[in-house]
C-alpha positions as CSV (number, residue, x, y, z in Angstrom):
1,X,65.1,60.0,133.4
2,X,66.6,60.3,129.8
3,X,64.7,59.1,127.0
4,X,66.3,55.6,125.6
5,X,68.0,54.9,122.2
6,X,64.9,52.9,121.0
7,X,62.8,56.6,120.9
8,X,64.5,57.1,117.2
9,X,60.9,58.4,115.7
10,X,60.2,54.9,116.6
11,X,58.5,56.6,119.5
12,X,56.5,58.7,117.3
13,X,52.9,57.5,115.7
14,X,53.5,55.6,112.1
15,X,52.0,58.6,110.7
16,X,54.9,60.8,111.7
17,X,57.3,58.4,110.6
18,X,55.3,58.5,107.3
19,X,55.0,62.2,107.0
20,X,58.7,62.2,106.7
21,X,59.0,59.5,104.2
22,X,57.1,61.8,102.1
23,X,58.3,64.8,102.9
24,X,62.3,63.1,101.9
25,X,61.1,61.9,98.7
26,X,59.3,65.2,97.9
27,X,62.8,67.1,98.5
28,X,64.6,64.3,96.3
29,X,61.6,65.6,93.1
30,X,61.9,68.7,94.1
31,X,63.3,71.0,91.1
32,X,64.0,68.4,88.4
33,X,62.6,70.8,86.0
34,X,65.5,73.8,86.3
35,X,67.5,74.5,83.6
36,X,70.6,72.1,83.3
37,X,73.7,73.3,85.1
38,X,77.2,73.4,84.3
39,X,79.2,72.0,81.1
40,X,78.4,68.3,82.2
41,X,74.8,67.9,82.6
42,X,73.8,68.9,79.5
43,X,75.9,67.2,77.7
44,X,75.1,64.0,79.6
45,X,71.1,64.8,78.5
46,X,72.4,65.2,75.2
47,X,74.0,62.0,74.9
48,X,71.4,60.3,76.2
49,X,68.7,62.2,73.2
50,X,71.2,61.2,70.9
51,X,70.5,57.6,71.7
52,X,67.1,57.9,72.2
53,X,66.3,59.6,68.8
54,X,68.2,56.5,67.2
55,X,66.8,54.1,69.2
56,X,70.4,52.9,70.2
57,X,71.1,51.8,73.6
58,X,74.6,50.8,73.2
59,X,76.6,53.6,71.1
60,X,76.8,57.2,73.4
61,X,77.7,60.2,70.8
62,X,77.5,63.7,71.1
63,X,76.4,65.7,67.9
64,X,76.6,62.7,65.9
65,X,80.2,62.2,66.9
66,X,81.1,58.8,69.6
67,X,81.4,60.2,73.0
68,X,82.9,57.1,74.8
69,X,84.0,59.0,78.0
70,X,81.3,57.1,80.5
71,X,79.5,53.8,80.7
72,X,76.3,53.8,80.2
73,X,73.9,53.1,83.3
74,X,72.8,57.2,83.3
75,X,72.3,57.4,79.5
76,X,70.1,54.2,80.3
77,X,68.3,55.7,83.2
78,X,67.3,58.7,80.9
79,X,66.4,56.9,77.8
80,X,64.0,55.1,79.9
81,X,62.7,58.5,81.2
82,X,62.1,60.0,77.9
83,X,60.4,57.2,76.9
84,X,57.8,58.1,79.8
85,X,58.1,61.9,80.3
86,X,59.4,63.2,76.9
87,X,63.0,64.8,76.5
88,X,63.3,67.0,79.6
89,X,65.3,68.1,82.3
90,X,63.2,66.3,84.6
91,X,63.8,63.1,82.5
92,X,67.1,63.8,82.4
93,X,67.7,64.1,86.5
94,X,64.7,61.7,87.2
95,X,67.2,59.0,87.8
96,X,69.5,60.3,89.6
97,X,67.0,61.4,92.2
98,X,65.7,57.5,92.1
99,X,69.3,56.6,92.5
100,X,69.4,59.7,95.6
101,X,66.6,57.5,97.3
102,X,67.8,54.3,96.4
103,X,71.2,55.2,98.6
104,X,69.3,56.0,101.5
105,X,66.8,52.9,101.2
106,X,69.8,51.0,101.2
107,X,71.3,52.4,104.8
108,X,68.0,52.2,106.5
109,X,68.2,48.7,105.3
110,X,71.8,48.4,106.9
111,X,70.5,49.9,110.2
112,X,67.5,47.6,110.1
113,X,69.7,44.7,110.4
114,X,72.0,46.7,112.7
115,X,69.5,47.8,115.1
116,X,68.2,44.4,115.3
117,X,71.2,42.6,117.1
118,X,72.7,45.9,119.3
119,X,70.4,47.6,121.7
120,X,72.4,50.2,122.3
121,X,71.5,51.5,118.8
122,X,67.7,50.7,118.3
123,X,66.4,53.2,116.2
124,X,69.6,53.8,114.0
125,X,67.8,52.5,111.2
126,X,65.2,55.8,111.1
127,X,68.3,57.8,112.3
128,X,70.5,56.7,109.2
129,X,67.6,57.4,106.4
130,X,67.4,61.2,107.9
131,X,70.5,62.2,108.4
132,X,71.5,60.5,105.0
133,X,68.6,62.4,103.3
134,X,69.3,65.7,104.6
135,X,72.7,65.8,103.7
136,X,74.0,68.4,101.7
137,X,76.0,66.2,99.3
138,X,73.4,63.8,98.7
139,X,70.6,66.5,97.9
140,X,73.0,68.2,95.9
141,X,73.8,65.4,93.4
142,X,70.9,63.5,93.8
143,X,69.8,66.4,92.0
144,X,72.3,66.5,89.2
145,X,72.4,64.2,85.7
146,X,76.2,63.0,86.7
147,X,77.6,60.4,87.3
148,X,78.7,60.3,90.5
149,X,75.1,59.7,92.2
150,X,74.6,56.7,89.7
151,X,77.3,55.0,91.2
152,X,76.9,56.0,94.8
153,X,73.9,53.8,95.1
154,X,75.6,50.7,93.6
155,X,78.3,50.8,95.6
156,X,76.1,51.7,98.5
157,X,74.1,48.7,98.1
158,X,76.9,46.2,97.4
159,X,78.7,47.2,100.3
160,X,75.7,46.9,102.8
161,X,74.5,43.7,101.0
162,X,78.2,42.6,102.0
163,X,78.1,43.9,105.4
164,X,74.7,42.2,106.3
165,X,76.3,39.0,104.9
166,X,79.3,39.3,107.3
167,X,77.4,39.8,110.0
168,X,75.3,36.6,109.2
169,X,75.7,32.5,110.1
170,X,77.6,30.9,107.1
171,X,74.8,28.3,107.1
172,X,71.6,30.5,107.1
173,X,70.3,30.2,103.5
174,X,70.1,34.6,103.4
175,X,73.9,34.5,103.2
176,X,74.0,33.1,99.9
177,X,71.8,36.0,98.7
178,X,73.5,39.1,100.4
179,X,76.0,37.6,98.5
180,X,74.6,37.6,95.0
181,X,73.6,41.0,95.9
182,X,76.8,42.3,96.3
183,X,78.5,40.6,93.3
184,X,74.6,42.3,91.6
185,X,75.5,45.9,92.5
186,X,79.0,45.7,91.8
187,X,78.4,44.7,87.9
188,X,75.2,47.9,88.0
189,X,78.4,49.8,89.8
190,X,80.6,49.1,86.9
191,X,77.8,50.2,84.5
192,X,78.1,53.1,86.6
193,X,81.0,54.6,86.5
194,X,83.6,52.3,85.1
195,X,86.6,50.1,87.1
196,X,86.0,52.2,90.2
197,X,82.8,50.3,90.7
198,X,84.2,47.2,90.6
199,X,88.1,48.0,92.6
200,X,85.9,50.5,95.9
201,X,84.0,47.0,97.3
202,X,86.3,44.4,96.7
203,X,89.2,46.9,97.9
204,X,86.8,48.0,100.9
205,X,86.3,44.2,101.7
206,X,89.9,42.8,101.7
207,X,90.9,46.0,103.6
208,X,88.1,45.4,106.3
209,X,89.3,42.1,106.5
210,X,92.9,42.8,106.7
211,X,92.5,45.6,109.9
212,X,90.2,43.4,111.4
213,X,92.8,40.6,111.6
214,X,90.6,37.8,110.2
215,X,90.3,35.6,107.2
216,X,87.7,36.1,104.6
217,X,85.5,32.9,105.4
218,X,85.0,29.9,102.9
219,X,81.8,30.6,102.0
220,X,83.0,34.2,100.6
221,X,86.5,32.8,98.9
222,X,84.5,30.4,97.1
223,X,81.7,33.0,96.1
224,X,84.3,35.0,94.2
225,X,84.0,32.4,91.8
226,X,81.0,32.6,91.2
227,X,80.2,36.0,92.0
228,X,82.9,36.9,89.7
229,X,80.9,35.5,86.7
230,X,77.5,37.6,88.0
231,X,79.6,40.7,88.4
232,X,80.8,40.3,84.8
233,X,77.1,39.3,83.4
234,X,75.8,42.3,84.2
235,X,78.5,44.5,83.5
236,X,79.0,42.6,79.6
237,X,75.2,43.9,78.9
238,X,77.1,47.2,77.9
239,X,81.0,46.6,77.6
240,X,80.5,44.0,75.2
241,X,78.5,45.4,72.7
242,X,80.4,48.2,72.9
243,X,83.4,46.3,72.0
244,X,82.2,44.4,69.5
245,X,81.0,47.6,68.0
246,X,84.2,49.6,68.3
247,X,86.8,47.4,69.2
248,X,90.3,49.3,70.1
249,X,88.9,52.2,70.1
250,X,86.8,51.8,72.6
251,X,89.1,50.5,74.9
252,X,91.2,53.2,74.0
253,X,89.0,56.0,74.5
254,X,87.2,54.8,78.1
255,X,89.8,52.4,79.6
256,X,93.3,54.1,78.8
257,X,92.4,58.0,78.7
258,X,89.6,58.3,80.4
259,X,90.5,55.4,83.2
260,X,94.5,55.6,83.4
261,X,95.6,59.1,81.9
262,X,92.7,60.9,83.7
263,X,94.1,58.9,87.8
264,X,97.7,59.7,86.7
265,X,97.7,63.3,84.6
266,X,96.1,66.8,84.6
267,X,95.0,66.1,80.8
268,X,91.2,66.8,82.1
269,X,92.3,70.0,83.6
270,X,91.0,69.3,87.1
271,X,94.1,70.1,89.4
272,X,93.6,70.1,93.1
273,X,96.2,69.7,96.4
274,X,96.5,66.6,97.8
275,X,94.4,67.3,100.7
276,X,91.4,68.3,98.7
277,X,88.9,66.0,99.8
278,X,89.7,66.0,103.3
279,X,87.8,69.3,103.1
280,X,85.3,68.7,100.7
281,X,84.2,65.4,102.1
282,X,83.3,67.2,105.5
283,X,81.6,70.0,103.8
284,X,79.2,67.3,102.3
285,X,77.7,66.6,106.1
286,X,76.3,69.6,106.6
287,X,74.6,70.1,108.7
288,X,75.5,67.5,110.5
289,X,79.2,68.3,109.9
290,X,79.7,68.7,113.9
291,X,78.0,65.5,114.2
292,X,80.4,63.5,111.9
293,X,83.5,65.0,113.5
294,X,82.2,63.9,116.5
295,X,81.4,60.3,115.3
296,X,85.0,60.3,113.4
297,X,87.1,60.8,116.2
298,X,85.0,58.4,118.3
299,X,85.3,55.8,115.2
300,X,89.0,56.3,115.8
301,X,89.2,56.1,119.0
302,X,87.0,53.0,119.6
303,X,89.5,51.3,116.8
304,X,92.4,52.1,118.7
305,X,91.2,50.5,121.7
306,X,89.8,47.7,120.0
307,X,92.8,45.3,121.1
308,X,93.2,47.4,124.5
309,X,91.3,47.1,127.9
310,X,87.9,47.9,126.1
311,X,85.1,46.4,127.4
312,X,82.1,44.3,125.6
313,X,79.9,46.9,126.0
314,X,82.1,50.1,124.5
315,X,83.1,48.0,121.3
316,X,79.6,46.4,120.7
317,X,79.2,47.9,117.8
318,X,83.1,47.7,116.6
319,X,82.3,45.7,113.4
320,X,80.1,48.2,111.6
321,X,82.8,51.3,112.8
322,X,85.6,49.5,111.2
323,X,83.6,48.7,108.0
324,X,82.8,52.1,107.9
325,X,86.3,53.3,108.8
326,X,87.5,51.5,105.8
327,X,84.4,52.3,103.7
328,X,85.7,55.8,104.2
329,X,89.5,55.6,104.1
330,X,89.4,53.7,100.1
331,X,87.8,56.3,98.3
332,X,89.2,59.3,99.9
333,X,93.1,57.7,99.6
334,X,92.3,56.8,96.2
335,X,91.4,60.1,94.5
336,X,93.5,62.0,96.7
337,X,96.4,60.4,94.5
338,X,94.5,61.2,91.3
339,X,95.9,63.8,88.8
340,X,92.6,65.1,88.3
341,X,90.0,66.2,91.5
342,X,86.7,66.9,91.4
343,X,84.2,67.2,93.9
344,X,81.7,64.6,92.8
345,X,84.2,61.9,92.8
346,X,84.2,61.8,96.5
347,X,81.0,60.9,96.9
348,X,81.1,57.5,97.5
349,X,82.8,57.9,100.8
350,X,80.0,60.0,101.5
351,X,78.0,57.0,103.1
352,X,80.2,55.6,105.4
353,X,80.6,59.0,106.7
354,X,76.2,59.1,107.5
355,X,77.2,55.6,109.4
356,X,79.6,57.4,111.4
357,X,77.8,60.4,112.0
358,X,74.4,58.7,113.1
359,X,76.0,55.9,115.1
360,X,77.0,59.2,117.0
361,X,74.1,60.8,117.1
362,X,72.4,57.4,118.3
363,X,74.7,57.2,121.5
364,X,74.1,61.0,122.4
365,X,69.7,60.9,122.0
366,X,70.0,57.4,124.5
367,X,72.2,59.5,126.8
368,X,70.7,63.3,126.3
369,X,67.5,64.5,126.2
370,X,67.9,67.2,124.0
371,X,69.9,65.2,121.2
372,X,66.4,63.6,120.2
373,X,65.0,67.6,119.6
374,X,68.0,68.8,118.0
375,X,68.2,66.1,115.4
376,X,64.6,65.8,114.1
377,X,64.7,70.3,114.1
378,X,67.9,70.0,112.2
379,X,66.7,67.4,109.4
380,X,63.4,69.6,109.5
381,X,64.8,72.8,109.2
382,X,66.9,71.5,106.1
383,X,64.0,70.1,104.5
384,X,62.7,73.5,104.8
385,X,65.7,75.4,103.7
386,X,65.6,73.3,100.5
387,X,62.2,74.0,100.0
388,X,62.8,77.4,99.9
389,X,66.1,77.7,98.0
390,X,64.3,75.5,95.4
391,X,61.3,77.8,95.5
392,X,63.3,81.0,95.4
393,X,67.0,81.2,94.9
394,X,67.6,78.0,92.6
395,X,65.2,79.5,89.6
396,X,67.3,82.5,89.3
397,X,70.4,80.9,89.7
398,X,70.0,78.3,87.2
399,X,68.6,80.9,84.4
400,X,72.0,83.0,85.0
401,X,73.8,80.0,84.4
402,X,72.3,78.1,81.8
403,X,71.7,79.3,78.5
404,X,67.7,78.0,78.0
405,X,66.1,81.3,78.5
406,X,69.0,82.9,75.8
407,X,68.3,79.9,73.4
408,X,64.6,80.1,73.7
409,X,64.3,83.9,73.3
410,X,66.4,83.4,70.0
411,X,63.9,80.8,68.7
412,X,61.1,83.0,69.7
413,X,62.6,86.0,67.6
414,X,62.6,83.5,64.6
415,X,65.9,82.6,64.6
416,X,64.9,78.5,65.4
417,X,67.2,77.1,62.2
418,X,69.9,79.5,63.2
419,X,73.6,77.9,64.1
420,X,74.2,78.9,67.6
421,X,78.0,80.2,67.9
422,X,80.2,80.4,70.7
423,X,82.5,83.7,70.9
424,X,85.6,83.4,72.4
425,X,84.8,80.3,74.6
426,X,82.8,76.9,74.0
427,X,79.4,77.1,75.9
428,X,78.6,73.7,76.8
429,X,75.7,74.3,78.1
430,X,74.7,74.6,74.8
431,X,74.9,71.3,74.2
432,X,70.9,70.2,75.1
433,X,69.2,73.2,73.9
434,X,70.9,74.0,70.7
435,X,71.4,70.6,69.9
436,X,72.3,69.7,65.9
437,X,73.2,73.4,65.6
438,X,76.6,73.8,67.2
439,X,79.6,74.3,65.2
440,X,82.6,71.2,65.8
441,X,86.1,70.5,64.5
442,X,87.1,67.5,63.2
443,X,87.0,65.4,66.2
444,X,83.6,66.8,66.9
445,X,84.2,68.9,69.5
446,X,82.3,72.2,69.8
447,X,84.3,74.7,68.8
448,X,84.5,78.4,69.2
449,X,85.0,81.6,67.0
450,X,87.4,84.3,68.1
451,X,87.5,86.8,66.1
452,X,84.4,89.0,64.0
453,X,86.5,88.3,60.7
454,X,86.3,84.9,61.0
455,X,82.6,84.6,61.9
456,X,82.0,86.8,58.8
457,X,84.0,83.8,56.9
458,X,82.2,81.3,58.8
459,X,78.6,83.1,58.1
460,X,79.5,83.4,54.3
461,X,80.2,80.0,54.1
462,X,77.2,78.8,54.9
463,X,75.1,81.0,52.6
464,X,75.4,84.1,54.7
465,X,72.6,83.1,56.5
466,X,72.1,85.0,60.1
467,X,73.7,83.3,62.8
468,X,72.9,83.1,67.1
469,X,76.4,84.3,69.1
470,X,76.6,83.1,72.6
471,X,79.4,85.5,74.4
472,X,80.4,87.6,77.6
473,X,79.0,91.1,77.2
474,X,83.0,92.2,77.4
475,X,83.8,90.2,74.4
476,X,81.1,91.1,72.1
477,X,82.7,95.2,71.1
478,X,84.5,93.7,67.9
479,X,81.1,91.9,67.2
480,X,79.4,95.8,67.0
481,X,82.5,97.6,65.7
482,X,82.9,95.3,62.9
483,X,82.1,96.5,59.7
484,X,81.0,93.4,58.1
485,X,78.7,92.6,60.6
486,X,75.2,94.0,62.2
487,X,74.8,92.6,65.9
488,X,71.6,92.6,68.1
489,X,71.3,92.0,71.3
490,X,68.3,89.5,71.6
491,X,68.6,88.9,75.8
492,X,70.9,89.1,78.5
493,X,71.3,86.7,81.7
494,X,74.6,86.6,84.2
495,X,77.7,86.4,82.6
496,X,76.3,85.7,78.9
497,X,73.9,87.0,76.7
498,X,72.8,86.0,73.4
499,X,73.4,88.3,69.8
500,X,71.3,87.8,66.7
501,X,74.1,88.3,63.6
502,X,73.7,89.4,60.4
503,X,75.7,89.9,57.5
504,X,75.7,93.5,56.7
């Protein structure tokens, strides 16, 4: 006799189903406190100092200079965390991981009220939290102080506040406030990231509606109304101060480049084929990529029957599929058209794809015996693999890349007050842990220094006073065969190391 559906850790004792709890939110903590990666997150933590120093929770700037590329909902979340843990990286990703386990609170919440009307998938809601917290693409950027996280969870939310509300009698008083929620998280999702958190729902919506053939019910028409008016509440805690502050420019700056020029351009420099998230979204499911394939194609194929000689019992759960379906479709249609890729931009879609993959996984424990093993040992085993790569192989990583060790060493040598140059190419890195001593043009953008002559000119400048040069071990021969300068190598990690330079 197989073991049924409804065995989902449901079966196990409360304590198991606990141990896990804590065991997810201990992975989502887990190494906060590594150096910040990458060009973006420390420039996002820097942004965020910036406004926290002044005390100035409208105005983002970077080295003094107005840095009006994102909204503000991640500057906000880190503000609040330096208020409580100091400037940090922990502060500075502390949100983001929040936001991590705030996207997978929000599908267990989805498969509670799932679970609850179709037997054939009691347990999903267990199911959904660990496969959605053992994915790869959620670990990784619950992780990160981007962006992308910050809005996944918004959008999450909205869309299963939406979802339960479809699923619910017009009459029942809950409607009315699944429905706030989702105009709610929309506004937080335009905090977020910008129009996209507003356009993904309501685009997911009226596309769900549309392939299911029906007519958006009274009750939700009239809520746009309404909703319309919370949405833009919420959003105007941030857009209109910001306009009132900055006027054109603002709009300028976020809505026309960074919006418009950045969907229909290359002008950020992020070029990638048109098929570039059909590969990267999969890649975020590991390890459950098989599992998602699987639950895909069956997603598919259920739809495609759904007006054929289906019976009851194989499109039961129909509704949620095709919700999902379209979840999915928006997001990756969307930036596939976009001038500029990234991977992080995907992420969105990255939900729907957990609904797919553990509705699938649901079916096969309720009809195999040894689905119900190889789940719980595949979540465990990546719980323990992240252990250990956070333990072992993320330290040395993140030192290679970042520039905090090199920064620190200099400080340490006495050379605290020192401008910090970049030779040859702009280290944004930089950005947090030499903050106020970076050189920019007139725009404020960091700028670098190519050539020893011209750092001798810089250096003389400003008093001849010894100088920090960030570089590529390759590039730093002129600094040591020039004769106008006297270059020491202070410390060494990856790709860059950091000189201590001196006017001879």
């Amino acid at each position: 006799m197989t073991k049924p559906a409804s065995a989902l850790l449901s079966g196990r004792s409360r304590y198991t189903i606990l141990l896990f709890a804590v065991v997810i939110v201990l992975v989502y903590l887990l190494g906060l406190t590594l150096p910040l990666l990458g060009p973006d997150e420390p420039r996002y933590a820097q942004v965020a100092r910036e406004m926290y120093e002044r005390g100035d929770w409208v105005t983002p700037t970077l080295g003094g200079f107005n840095w009006f590329e994102k909204p503000a909902l991640l500057y906000w979340l880190e503000i609040g965390a330096y208020h409580v843990f100091g400037v940090s990286e922990i502060s500075a990703r502390f949100g983001s991981a929040l936001f991590g386990l705030g996207t997978v609170f929000s599908l267990w919440l989805l498969g509670r009220a799932v679970e609850n009307r179709i037997d054939e998938l009691r347990g999903l809601a267990n199911l959904l939290a660990l496969i959605a917290a053992s994915t790869a693409g959620m670990i990784a950027f619950s992780h990160g102080a981007t962006f992308d996280i910050i809005l996944t969870f918004p959008m999450t939310a909205a869309l299963v506040c939406f979802y339960c509300f479809d699923q619910t009698e017009d009459k029942v008083p809950r409607s009315t406030l699944l429905l706030a929620g989702f105009y709610f998280f929309c506004g937080l999702a335009l905090l977020a990231k910008g129009l996209v958190g507003v356009v993904f729902p309501f685009a997911i919506v009226f596309f769900y509606y549309l392939v299911s053939l029906r007519t958006p019910p009274r009750k939700f028409l009239i809520s746009l109304f309404w909703g319309g008016i919370v949405t833009l509440a919420v959003a105007a805690t941030w857009y209109v101060p910001m306009y009132l502050k900055h006027g054109y420019a603002f709009v300028d700056e976020f809505f026309i480049q960074h919006h418009f020029q950045r969907f229909t351009s290359n002008k950020y420099k992020h070029p990638q084929p048109f098929y570039f998230f059909f590969w990267v979204l999969p890649l975020m499911t590991i390890p459950w990529l098989p599992f998602f394939l699987g639950g895909l194609w069956d997603a598919i194929r259920r739809f495609a029957r759904k007006n054929g000689n289906a019976g009851p019992e194989q499109l039961r759960s129909s509704p949620l599929l095709t919700f999902s379906l379209c979840w999915l479709f928006v997001p990756v249609l969307f930036f596939s058209f976009s001038g500029s890729k990234l991977p992080g931009y995907i992420l969105p879609a990255l939900p729907p794809a957990i609904i797919l993959t553990a509705i699938y996984v649901c079916r096969l424990r309720g009809k195999y015996r040894w689905a119900a093993w190889v789940t719980e040992t595949l979540a465990v085993v990546t719980f323990v693999a992240v252990f250990a790569i956070a333990a072992f192989v993320a330290p040395g990583f993140a030192d290679a890349d970042s520039v905090r060790s090199l920064i620190a060493e200099g400080n340490m040598r006495g050379y605290s007050d020192a401008k910090v140059i970049s030779f040859r190419s702009v280290s944004h890195n930089a950005e947090f842990y030499a903050a106020g001593r970076l050189i920019r043009d007139a725009e404020g953008r960091q700028r670098a220094i190519y050539t020893s002559a011209e750092l001798a000119n810089f250096m003389r400048e400003n008093g001849g006073r010894p100088v920090l040069v960030l570089a590529h071990p390759e590039h730093t021969q002129e600094l040591f065969a020039s004769p106008e300068l006297k270059s020491v190598l202070i410390r060494e990690t990856g790709e860059t190391a950091v000189y201590a330079v001196s006017l001879k």
